[in-house]
C-alpha positions in Angstrom: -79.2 12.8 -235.2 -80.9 10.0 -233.6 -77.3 8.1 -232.3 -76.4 11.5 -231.2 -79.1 12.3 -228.9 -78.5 8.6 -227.6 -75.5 8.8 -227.2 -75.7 12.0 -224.7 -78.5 11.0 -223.1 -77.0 7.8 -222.2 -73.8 9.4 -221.2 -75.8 11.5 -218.8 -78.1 9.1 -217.2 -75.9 5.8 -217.4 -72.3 7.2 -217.7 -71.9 4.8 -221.0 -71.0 6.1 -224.1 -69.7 5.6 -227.6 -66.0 6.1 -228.3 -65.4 9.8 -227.9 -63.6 10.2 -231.3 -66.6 8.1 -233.4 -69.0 10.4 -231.2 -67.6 13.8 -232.4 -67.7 12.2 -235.9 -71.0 12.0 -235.3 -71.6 15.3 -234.2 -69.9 16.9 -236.7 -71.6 14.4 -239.4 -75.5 15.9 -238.2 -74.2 19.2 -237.9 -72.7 19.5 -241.7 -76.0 17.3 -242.7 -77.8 20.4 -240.9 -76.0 23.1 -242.8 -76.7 21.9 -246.0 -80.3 20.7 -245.5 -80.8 24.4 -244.4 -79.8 25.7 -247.8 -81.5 23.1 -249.2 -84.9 24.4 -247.8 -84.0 27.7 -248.4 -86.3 28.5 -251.5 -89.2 28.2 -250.5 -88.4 28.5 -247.1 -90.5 26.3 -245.3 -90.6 25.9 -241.1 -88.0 23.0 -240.8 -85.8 26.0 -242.3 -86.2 27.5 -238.6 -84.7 24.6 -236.5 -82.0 24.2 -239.3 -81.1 27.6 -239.4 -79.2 26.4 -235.7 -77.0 24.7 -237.7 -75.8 27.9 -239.8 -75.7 30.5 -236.9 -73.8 28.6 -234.6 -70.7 29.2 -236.2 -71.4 32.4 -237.2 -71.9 33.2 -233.2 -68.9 31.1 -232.3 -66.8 33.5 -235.0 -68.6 36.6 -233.5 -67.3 35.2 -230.3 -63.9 34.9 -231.3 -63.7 38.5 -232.9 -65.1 40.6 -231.2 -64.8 38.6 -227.1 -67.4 39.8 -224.7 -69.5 38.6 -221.9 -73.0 38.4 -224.3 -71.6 36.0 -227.2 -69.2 34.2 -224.3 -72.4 32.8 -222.7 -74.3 32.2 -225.7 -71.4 30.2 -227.5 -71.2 28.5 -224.7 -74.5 27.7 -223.8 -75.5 26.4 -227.3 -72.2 24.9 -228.0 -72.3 22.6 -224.7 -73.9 19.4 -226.2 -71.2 18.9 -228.9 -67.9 20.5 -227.5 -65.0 18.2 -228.4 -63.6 17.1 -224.3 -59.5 17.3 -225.0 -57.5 13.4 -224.6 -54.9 14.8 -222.0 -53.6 11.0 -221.2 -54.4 7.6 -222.3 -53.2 4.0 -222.6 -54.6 0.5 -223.5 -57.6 0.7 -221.2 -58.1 4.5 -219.4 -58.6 7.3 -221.2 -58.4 11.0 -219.2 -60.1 14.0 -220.4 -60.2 17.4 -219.7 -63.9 18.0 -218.9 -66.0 21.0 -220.8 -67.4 23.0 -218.0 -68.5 26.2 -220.3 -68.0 29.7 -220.0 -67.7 30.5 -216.3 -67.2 26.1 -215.2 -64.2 25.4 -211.9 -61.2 25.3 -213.3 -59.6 21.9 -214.3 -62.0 19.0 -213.9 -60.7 15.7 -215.6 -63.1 12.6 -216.4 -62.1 9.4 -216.8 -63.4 6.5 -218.3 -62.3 2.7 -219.4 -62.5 1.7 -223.1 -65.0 -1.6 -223.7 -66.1 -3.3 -226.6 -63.5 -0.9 -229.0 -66.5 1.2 -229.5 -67.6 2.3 -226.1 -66.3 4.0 -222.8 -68.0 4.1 -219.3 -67.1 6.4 -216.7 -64.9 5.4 -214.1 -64.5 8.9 -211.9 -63.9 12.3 -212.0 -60.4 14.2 -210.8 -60.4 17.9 -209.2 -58.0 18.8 -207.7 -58.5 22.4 -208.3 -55.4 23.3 -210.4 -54.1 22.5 -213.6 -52.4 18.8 -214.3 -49.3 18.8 -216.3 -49.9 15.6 -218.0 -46.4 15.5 -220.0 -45.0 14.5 -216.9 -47.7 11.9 -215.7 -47.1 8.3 -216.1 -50.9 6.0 -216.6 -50.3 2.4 -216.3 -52.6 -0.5 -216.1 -51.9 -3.9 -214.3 -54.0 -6.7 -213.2 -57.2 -4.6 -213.2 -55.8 -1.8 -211.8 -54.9 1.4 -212.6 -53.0 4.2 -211.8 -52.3 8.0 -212.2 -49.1 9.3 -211.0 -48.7 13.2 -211.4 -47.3 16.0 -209.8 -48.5 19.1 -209.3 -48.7 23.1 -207.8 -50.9 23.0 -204.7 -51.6 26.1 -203.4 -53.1 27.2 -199.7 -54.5 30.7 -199.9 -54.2 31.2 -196.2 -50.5 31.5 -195.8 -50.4 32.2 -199.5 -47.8 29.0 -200.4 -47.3 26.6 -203.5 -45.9 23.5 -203.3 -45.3 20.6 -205.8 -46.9 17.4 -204.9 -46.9 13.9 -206.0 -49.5 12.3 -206.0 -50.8 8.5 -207.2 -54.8 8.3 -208.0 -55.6 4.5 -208.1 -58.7 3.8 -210.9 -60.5 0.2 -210.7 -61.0 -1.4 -213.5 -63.0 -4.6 -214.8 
């Protein structure tokens, strides 16, 4: 629990953080751990049994969430689940990786964060992309020379006034050490 907590505090404050795959290990390691020390202090129940009882009715919310939809259990789930939602790879090469941001239940649409691998265990933040629409990454090309990278994507930009869309490319250059 301890790494965990480190870990996103230090990914808040400093914008350095462990790997994103050992870090959702992690997360899922102190949240099974939870489970089954809840049911292990089940009989008697004793007051830890409160704070681990998190650990049990989080999925049972999340499942409520997905059955049954709704505005209620939407911002709940999402307000609870926030700390240890899994951020989706959508591109990534030797040194950059770029993923789609978790915003929660009512976040701006398509945010994308991304950082450069160090050490093989950790990732600091580089930027953040917005351009307010979605980013078809099967057609973006990432590469990485000399220190530098770059992003080179197209997509649908669309001006509300005249009401148009146009495809766009576009190249977003990321400095790296």
């Amino acid at each position: 629990m301890g790494f965990a907590l480190l870990n996103f505090t230090l990914k808040s404050t400093i914008e350095i953080s462990l790997n994103y795959r050992l870090a959702y290990i992690i997360n899922l390691l102190v949240y099974g751990s939870g489970i089954i020390l809840f049911f292990w202090y089940l009989k008697p129940f004793k007051k830890i049994g409160f704070y681990l009882s998190f650990y049990v009715f989080t999925p049972i919310l999340t499942l409520l969430f997905r059955l049954f939809g709704g505005i209620f259990f939407a911002i709940l789930t999402s307000t609870i689940l926030y700390p240890i939602y899994p951020n989706e790879i959508k591109a990534e090469n030797e040194k950059i990786v770029i993923y789609s941001k978790h915003q929660g239940f009512m976040g701006a649409c398509c945010p994308y964060q991304v950082t450069e691998k160090k050490y093989w265990l950790m990732e600091k933040k580089k930027m953040e992309i917005n351009l307010q629409g979605v980013i078809d990454f099967d057609k973006a090309v990432l590469k990485s020379e000399n220190g530098k990278s770059e992003l080179k994507i197209k997509y649908n930009k669309y001006e509300f006034g005249p009401e148009k869309s146009m495809e766009t490319d576009t190249i977003i250059k990321i400095e790296t050490e």
